[in-house]
N, CA, C and O of each residue as an XYZ file, in Angstrom:
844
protein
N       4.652    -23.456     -7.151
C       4.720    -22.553     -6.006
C       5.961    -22.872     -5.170
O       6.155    -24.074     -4.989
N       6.747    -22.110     -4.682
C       7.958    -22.139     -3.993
C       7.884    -21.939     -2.366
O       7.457    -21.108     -1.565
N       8.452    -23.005     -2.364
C       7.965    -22.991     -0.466
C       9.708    -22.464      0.200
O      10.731    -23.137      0.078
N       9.612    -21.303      0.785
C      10.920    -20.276      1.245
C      11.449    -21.272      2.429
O      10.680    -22.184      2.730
N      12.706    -21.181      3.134
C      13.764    -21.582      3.617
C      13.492    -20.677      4.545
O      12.512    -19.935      4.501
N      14.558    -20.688      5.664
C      15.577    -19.175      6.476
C      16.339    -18.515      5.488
O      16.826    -17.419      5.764
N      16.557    -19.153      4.090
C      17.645    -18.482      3.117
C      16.799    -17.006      2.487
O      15.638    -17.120      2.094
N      17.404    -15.862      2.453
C      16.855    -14.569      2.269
C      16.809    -15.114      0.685
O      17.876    -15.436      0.163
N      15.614    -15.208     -0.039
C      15.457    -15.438     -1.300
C      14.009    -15.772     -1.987
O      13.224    -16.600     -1.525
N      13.770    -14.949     -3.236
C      12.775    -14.920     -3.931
C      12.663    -15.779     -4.704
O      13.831    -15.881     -5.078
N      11.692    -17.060     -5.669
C      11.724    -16.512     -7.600
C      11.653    -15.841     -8.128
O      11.199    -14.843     -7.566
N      11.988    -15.675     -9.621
C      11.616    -15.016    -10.078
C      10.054    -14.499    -10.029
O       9.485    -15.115     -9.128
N       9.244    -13.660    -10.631
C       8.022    -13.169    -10.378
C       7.310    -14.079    -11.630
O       6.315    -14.804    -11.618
N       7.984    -13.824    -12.395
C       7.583    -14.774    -13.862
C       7.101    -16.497    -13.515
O       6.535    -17.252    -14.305
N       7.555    -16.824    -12.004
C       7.337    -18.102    -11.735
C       5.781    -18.305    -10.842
O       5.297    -19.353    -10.414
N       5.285    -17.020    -10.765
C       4.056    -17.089    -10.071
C       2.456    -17.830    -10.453
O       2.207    -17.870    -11.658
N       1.715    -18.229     -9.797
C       0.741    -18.737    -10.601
C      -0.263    -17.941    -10.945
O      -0.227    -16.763    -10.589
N      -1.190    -18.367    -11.593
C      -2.398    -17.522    -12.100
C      -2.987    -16.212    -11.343
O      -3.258    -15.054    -11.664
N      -3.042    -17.004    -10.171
C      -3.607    -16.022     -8.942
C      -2.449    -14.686     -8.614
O      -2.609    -13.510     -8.286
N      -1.287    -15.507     -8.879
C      -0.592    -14.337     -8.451
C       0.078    -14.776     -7.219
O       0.371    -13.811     -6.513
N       0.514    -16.243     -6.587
C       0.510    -16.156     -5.666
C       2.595    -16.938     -5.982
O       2.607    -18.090     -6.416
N       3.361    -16.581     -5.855
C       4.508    -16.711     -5.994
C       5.363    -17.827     -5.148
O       5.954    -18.735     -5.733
N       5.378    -17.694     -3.838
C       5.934    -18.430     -2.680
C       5.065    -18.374     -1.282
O       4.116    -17.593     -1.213
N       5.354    -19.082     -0.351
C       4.901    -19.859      0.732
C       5.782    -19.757      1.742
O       6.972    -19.977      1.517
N       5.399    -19.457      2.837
C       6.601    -19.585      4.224
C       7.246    -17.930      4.564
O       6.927    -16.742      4.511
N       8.236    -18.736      4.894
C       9.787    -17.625      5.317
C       9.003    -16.686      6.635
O       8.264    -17.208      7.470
N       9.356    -15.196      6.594
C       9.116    -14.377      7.985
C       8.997    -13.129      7.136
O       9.300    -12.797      5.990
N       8.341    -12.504      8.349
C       8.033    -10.944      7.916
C       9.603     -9.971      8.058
O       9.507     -8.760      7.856
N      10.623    -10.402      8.312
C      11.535    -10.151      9.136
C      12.132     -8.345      8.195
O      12.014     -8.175      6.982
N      12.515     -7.653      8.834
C      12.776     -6.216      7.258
C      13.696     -6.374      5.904
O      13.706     -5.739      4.850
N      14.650     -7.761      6.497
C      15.304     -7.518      4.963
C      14.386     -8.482      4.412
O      13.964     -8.088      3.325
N      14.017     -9.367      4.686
C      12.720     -9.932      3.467
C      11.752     -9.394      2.786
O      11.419     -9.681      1.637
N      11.067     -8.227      3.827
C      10.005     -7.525      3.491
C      10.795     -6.455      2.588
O      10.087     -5.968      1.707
N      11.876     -6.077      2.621
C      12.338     -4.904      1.937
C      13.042     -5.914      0.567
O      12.941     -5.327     -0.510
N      13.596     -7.056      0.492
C      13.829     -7.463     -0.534
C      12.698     -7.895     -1.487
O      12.962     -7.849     -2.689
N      11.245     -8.385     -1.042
C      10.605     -8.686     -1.268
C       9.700     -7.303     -2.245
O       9.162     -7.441     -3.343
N       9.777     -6.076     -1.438
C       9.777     -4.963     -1.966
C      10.133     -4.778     -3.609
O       9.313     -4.770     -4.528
N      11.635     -4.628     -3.706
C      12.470     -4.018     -4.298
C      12.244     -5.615     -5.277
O      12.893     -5.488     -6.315
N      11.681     -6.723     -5.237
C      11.638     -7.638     -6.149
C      10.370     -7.805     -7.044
O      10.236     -8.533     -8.028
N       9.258     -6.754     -6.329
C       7.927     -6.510     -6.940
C       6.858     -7.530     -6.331
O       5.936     -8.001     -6.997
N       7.059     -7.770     -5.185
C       6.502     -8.613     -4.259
C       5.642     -8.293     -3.608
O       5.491     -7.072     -3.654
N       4.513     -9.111     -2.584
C       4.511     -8.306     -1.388
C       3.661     -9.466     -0.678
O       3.385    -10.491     -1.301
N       3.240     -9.258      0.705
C       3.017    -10.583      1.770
C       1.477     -9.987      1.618
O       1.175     -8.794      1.667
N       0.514    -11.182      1.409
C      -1.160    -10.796      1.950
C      -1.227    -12.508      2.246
O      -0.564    -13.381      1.685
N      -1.927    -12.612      2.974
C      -2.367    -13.703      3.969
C      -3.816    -13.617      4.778
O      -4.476    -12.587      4.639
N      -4.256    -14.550      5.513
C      -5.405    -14.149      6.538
C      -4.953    -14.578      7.783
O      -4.144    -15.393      7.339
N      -4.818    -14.687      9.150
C      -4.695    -15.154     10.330
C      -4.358    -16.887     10.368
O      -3.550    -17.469     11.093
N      -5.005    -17.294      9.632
C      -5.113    -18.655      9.577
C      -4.625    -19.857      8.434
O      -4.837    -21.023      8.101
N      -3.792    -18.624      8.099
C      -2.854    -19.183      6.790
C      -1.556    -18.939      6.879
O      -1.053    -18.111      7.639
N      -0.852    -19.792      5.953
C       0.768    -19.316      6.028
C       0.810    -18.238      5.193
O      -0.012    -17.948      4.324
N       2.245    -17.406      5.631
C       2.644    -16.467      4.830
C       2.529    -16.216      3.308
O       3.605    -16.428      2.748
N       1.652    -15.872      2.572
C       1.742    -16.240      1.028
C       2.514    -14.807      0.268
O       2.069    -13.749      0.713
N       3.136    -14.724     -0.348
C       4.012    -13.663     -1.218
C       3.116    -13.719     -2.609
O       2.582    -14.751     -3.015
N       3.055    -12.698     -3.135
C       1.896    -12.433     -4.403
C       2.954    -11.569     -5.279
O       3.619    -10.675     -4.756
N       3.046    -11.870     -6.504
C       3.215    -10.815     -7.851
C       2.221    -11.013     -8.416
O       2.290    -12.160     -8.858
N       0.952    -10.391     -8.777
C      -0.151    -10.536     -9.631
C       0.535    -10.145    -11.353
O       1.500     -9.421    -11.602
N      -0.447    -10.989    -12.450
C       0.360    -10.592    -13.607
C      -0.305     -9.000    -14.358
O       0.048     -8.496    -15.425
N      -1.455     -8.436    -13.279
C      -1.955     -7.567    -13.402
C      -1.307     -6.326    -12.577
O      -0.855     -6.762    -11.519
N      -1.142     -5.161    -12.685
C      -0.316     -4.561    -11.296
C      -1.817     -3.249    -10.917
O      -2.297     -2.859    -11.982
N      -2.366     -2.750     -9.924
C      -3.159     -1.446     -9.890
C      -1.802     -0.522     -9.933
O      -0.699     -0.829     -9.481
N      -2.067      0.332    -10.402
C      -0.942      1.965     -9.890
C      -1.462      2.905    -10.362
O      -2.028      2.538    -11.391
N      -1.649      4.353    -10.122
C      -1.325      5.589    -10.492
C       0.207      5.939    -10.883
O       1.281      5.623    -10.372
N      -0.119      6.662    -11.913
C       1.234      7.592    -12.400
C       0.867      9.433    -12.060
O       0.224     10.307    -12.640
N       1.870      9.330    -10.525
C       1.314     10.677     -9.580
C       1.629     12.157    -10.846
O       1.349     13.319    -10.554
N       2.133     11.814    -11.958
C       2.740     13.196    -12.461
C       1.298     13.237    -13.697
O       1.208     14.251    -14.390
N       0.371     12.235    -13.864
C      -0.335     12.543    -15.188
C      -2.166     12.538    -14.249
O      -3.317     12.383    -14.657
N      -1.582     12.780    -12.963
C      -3.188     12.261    -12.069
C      -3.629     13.440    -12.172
O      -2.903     14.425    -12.039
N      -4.807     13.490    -12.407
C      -5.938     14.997    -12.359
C      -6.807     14.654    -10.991
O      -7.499     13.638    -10.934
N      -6.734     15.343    -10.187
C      -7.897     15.428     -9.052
C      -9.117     15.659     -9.626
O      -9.362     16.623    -10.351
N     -10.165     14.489     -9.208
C     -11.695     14.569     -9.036
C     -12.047     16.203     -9.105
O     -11.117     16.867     -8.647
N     -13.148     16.977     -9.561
C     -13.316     18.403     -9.312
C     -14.071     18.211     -7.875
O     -13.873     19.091     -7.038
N     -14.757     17.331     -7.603
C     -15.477     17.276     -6.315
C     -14.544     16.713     -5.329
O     -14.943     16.698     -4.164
N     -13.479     16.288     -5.560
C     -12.814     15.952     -4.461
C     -11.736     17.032     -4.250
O     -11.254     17.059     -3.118
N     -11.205     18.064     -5.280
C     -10.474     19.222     -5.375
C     -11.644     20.156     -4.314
O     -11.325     20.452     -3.163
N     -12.699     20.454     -4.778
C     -13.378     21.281     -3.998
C     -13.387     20.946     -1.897
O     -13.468     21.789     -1.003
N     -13.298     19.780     -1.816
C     -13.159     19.018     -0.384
C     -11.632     19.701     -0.443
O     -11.682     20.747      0.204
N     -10.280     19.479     -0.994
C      -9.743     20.175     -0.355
C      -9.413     21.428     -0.465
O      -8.670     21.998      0.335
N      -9.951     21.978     -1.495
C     -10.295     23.849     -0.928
C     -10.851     23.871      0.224
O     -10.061     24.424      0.989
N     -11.847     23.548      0.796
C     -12.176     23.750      1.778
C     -11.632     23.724      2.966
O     -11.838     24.432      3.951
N     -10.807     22.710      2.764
C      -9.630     23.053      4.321
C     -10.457     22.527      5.707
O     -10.260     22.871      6.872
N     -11.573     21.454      5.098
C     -12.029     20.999      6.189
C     -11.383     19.615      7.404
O     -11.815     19.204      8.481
N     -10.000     19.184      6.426
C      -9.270     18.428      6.563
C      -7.860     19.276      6.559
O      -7.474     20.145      5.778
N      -7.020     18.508      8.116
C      -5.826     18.856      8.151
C      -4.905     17.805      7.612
O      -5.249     16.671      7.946
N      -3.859     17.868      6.890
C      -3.020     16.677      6.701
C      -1.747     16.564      6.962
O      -1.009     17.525      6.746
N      -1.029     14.844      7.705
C       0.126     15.651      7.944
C       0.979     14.044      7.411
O       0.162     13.219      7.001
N       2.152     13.663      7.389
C       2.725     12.672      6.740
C       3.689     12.310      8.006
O       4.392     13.068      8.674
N       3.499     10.965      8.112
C       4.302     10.025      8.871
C       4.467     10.623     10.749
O       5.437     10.428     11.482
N       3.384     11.239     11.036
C       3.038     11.939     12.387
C       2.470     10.294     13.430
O       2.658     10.229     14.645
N       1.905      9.332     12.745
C       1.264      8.686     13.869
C       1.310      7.712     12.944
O       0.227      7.828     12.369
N       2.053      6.583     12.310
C       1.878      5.204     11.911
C       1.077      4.581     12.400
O      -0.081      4.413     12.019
N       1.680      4.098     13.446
C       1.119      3.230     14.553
C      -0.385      3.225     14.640
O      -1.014      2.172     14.742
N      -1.095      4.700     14.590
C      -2.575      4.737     15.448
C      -2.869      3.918     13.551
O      -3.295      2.778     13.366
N      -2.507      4.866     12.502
C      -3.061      4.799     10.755
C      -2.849      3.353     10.600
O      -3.717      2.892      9.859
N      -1.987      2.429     11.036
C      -1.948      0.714     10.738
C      -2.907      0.498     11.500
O      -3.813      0.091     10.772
N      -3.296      0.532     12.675
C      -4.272     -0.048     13.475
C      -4.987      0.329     13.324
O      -5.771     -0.379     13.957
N      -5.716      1.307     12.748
C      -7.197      1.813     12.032
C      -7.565      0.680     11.032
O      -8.450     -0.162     11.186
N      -6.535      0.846      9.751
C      -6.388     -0.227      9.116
C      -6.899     -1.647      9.214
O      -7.655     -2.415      8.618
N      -6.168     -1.610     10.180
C      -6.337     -3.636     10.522
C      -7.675     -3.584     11.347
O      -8.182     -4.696     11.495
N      -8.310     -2.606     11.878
C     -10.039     -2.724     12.760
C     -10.939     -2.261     11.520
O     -12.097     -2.578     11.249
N     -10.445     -1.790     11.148
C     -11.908     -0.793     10.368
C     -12.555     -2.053      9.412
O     -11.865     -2.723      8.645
N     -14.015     -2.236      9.615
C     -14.760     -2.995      9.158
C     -14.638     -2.746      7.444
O     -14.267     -1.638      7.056
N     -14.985     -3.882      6.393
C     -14.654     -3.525      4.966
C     -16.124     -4.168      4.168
O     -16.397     -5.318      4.512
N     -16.538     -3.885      3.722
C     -17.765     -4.059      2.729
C     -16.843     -5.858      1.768
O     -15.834     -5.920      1.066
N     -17.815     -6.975      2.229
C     -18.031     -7.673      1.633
C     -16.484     -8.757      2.014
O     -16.174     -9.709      1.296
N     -15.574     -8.274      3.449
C     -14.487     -9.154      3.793
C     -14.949     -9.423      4.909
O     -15.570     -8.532      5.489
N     -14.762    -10.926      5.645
C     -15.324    -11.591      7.345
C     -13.940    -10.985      7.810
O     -13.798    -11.259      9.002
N     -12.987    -10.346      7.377
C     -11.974     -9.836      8.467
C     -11.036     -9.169      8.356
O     -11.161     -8.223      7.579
N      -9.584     -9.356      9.118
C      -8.268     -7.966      8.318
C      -7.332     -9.415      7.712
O      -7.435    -10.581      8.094
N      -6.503     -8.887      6.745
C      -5.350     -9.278      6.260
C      -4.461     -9.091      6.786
O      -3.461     -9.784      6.605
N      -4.513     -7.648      7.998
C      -3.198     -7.226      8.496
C      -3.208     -8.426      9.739
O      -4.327     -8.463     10.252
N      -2.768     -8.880     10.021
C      -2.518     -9.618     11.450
C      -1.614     -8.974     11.623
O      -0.968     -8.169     10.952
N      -1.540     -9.759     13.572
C      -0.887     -9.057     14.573
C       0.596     -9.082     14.068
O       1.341     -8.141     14.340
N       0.988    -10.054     13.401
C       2.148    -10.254     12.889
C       3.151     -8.852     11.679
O       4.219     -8.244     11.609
N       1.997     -9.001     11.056
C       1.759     -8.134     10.325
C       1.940     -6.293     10.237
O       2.520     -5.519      9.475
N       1.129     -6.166     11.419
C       1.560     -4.768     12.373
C       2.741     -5.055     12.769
O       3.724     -4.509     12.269
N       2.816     -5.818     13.581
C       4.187     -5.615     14.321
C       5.401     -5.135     13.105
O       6.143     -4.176     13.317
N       5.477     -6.087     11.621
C       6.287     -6.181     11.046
C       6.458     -4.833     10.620
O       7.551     -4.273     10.532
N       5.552     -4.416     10.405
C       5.468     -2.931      9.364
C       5.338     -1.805     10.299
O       5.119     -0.737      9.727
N       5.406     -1.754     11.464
C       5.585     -0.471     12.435
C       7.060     -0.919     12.841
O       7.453     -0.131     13.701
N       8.218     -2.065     12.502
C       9.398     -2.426     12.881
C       9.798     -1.484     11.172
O      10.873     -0.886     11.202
N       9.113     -1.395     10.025
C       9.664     -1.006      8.886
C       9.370     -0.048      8.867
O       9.536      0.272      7.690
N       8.999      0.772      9.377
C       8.502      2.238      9.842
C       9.317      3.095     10.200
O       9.629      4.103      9.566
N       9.959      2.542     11.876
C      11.008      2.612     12.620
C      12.122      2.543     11.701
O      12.754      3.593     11.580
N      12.431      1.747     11.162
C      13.638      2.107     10.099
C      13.564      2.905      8.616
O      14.434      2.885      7.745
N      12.835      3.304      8.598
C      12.180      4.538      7.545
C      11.912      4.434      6.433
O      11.850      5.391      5.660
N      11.623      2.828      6.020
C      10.787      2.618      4.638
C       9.002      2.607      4.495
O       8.318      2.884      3.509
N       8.534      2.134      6.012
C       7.552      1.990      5.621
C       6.918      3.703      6.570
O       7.530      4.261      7.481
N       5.302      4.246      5.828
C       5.697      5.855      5.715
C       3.568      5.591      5.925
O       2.820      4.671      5.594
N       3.314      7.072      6.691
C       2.069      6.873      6.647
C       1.339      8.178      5.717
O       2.052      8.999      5.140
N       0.279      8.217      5.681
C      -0.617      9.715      5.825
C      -0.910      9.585      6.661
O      -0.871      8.471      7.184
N      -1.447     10.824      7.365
C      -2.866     11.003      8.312
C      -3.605     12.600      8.049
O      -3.190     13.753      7.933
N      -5.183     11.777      8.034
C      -5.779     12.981      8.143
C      -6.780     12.992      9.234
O      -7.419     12.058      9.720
N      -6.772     14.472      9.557
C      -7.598     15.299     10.974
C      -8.568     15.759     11.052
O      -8.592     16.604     10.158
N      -9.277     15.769     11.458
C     -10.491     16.681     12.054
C     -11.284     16.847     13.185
O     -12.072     16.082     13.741
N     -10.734     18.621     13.557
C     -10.806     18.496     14.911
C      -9.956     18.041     15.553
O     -10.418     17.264     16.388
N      -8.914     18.133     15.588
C      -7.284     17.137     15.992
C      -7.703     15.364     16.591
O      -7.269     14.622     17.472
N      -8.529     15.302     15.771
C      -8.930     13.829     15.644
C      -8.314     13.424     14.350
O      -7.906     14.127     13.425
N      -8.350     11.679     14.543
C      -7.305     11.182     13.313
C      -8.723     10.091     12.706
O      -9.159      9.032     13.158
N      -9.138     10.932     11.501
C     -10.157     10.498     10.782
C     -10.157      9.284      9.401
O     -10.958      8.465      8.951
N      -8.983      9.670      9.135
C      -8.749      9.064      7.971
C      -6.941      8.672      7.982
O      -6.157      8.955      8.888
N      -6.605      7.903      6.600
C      -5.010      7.555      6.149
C      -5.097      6.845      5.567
O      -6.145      6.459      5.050
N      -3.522      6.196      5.366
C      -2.897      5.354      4.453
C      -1.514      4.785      4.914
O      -0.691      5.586      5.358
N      -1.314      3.930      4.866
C       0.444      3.426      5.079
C       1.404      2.835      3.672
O       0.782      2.472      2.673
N       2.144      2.804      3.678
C       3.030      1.650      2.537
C       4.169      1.781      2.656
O       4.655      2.155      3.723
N       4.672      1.588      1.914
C       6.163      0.796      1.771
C       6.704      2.175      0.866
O       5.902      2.643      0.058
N       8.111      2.842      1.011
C       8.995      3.711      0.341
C      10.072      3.277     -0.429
O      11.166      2.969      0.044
N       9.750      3.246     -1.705
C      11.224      2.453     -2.275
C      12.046      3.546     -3.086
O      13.076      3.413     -3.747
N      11.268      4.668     -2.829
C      12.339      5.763     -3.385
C      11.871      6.694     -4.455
O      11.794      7.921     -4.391
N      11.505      5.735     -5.665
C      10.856      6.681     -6.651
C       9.278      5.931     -6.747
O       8.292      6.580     -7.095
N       9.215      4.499     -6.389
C       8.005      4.019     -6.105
C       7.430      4.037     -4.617
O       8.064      3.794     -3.590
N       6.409      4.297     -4.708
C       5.509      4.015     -3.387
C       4.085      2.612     -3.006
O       2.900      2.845     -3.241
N       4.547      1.350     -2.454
C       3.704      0.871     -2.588
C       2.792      0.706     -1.200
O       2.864      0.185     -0.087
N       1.831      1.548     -2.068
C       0.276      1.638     -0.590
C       0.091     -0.179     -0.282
O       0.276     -1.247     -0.865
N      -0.372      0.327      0.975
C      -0.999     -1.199      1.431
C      -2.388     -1.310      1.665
O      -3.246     -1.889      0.999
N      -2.518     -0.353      3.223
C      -4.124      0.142      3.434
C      -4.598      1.280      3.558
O      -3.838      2.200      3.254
N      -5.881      1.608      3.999
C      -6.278      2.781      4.014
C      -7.479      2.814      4.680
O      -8.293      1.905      4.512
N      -7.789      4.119      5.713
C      -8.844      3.478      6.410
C      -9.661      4.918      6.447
O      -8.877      5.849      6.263
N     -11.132      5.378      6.650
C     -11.380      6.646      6.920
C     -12.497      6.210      8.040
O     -12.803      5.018      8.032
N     -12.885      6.728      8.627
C     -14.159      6.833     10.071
C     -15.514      8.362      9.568
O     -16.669      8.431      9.990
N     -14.950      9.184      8.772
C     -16.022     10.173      8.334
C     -15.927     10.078      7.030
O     -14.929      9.504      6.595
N     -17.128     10.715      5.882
C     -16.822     10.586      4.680
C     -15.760     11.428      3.983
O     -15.543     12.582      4.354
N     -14.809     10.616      2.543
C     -13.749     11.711      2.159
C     -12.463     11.888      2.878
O     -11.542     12.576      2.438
N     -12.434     11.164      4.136
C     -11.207     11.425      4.410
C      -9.991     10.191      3.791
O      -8.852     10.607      3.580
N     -10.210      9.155      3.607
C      -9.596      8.304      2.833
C      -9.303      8.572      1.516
O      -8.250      8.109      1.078
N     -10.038      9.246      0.763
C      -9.903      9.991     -0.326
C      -8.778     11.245     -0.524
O      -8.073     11.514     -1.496
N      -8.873     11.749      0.492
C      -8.336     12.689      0.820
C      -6.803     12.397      1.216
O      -5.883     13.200      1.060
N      -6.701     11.180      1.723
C      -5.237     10.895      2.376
C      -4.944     10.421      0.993
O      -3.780     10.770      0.798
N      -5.370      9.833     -0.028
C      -5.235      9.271     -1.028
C      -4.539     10.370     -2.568
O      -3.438     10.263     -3.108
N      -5.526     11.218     -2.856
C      -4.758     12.310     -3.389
C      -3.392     13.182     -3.069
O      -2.494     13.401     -3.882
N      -3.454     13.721     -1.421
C      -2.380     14.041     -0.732
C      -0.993     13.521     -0.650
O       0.081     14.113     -0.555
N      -1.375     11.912     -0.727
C      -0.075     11.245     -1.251
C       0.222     11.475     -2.335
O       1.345     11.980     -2.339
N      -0.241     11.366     -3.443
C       0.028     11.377     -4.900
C       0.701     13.213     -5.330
O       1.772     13.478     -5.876
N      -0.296     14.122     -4.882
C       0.057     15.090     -4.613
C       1.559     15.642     -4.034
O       2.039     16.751     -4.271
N       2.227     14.462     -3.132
C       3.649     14.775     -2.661
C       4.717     14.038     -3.349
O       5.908     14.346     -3.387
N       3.854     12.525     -4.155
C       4.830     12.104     -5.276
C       4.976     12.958     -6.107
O       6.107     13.031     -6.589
N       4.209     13.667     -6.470
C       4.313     14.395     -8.263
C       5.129     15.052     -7.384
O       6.096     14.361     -7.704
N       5.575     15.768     -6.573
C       6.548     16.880     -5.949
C       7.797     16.030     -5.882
O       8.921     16.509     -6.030
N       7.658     15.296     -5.750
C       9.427     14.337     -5.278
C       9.163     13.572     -6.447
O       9.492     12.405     -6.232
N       8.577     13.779     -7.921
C       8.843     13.132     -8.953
C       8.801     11.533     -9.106
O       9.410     10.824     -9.907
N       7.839     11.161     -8.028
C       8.239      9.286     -8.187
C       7.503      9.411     -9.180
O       6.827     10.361     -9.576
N       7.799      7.573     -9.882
C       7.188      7.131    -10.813
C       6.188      6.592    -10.481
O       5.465      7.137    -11.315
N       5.410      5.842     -9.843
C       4.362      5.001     -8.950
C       3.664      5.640     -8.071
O       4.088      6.597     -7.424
N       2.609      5.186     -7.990
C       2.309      4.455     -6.813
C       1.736      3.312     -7.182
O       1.050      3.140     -8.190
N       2.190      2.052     -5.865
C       1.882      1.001     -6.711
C       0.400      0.633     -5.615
O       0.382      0.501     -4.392
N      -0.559      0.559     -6.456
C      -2.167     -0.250     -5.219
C      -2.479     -1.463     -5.629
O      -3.594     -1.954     -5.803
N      -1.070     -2.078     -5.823
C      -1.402     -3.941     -5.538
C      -2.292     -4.334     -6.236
O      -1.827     -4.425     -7.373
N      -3.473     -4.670     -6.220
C      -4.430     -5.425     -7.084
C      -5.782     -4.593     -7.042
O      -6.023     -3.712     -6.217
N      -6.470     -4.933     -7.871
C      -7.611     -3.949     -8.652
C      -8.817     -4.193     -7.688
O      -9.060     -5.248     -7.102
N      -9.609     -2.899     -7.620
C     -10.710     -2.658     -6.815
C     -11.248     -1.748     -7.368
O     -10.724     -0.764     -7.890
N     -12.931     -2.176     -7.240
C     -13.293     -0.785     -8.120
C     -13.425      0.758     -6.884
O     -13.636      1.920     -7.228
N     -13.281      0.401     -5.891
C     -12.993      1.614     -5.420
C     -11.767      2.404     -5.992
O     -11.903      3.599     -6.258
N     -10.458      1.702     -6.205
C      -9.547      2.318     -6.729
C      -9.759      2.955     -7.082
O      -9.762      4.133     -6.722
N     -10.288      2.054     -8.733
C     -10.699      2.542     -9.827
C     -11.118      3.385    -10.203
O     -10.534      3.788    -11.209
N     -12.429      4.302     -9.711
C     -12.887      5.195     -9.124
C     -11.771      6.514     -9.085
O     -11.779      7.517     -9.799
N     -11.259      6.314     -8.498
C     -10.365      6.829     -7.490
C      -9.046      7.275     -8.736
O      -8.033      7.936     -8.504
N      -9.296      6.920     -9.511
C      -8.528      7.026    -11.252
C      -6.835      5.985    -10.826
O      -5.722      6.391    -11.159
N      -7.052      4.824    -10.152
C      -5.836      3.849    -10.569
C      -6.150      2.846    -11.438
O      -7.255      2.305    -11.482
N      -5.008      2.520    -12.286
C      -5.547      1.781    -13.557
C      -5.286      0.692    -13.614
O      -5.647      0.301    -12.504
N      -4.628     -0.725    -14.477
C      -3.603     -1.888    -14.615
C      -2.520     -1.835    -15.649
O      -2.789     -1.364    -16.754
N      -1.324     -2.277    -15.384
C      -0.317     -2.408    -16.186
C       0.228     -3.682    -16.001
O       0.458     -4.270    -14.944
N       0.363     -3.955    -16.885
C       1.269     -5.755    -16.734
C       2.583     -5.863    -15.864
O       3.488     -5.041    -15.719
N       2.482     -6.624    -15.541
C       3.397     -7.061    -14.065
C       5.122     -6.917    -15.404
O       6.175     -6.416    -15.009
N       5.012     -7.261    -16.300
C       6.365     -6.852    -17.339
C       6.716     -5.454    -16.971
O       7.832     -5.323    -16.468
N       5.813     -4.115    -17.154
C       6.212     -2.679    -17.435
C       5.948     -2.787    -16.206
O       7.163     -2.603    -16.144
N       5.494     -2.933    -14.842
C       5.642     -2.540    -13.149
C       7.072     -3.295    -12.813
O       7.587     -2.900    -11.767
N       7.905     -4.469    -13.635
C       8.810     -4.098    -12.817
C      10.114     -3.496    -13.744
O      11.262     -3.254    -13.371
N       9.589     -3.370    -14.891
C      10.499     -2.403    -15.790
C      10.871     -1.173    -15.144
O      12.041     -0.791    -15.159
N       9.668     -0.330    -14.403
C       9.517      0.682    -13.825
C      10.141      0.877    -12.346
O      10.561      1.946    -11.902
N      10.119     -0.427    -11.635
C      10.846     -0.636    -10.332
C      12.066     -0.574    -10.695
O      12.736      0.386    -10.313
N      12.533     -1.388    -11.360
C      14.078     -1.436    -11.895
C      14.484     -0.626    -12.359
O      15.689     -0.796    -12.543
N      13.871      0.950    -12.959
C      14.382      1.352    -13.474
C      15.100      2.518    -12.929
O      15.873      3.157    -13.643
């Protein structure tokens, strides 16, 4: 495991351990987080730990151009019971995020640190939200990271049923339009799963970044 400097610098990903957990230390600061990005990286931690950097040798992603919408979740958005709009309110969609209670975690991953970092990567226009409405209430979303032709989600939060779902397709829905290759959802959950994201070996996710 590689314990980081002030020097802007990764290992390789190939040097990570089992878990997936790569390096130790350094700052949330944007060119780290954006090099860290673009190196197939990314920061998860708890409050009470140091910074840990993860390449899992497993990757979650959708490929937005071969995704078929759920028929029951297509029918939710015929209905038009949800408004949706992209990168309108970061700020409120991270902090949903980091409160919203989670089935089977004692807490958030996002720390305060954490927000701060990624509403500073926001502001400079990599990091990008959903939001969805109802009732010009903000019910549901998603945030992540923009690397251009990849998109890597971080969180996602909903308060009524379907709307997380909903911010979830909608994204994918605007990749297949701007042709990315990705989206990348970090490590496997069977909600994903569900949700039709699959695994690819950390080899072909960063074949695909690089490419």
């Amino acid at each position: 495991m590689y314990f980081l400097s002030t020097e802007l610098y990764f290992p390789p990903v190939t040097e990570a351990s089992s878990e997936g957990i790569l390096a130790v230390g350094g700052d949330l600061s944007i060119e780290r987080l954006l090099l860290a990005y673009h190196s197939g990286i990314f920061p998860w931690f708890d409050d009470d730990e140091p910074i840990l950097w993860w390449s899992p040798s497993e990757r979650m992603v959708v490929n937005p151009q071969d995704y078929k919408i759920a028929k029951s979740l297509r029918n939710i958005l015929n209905r038009n019971i949800f408004k949706i709009t992209f990168n309108q309110n970061f700020t409120e969609v991270i902090k949903n995020c980091q409160k919203i209670k989670r089935k089977g975690q004692r807490g958030t991953w996002i720390t305060d640190s954490m927000l701060e970092a990624y509403i500073k990567l926001h502001e400079t226009g990599y990091a990008k939200s959903v939001e969805v409405w109802q009732d010009n209430e903000l019910v549901g979303g998603l945030y992540g990271v923009d690397l251009g032709k990849v998109f890597c989600g971080e969180s996602m939060f909903s308060t009524v049923s379907n709307a997380s779902k909903v911010a979830f397709v909608s994204l994918i829905q605007k990749l297949k339009e701007e042709n990315y290759h990705l989206l990348d959802c970090q490590v496997h959950n069977d909600h994903l799963e569900k949700l039709g994201a699959f695994e690819i070996s950390r080899a072909v996710y960063m074949k695909v970044l690089k490419g």
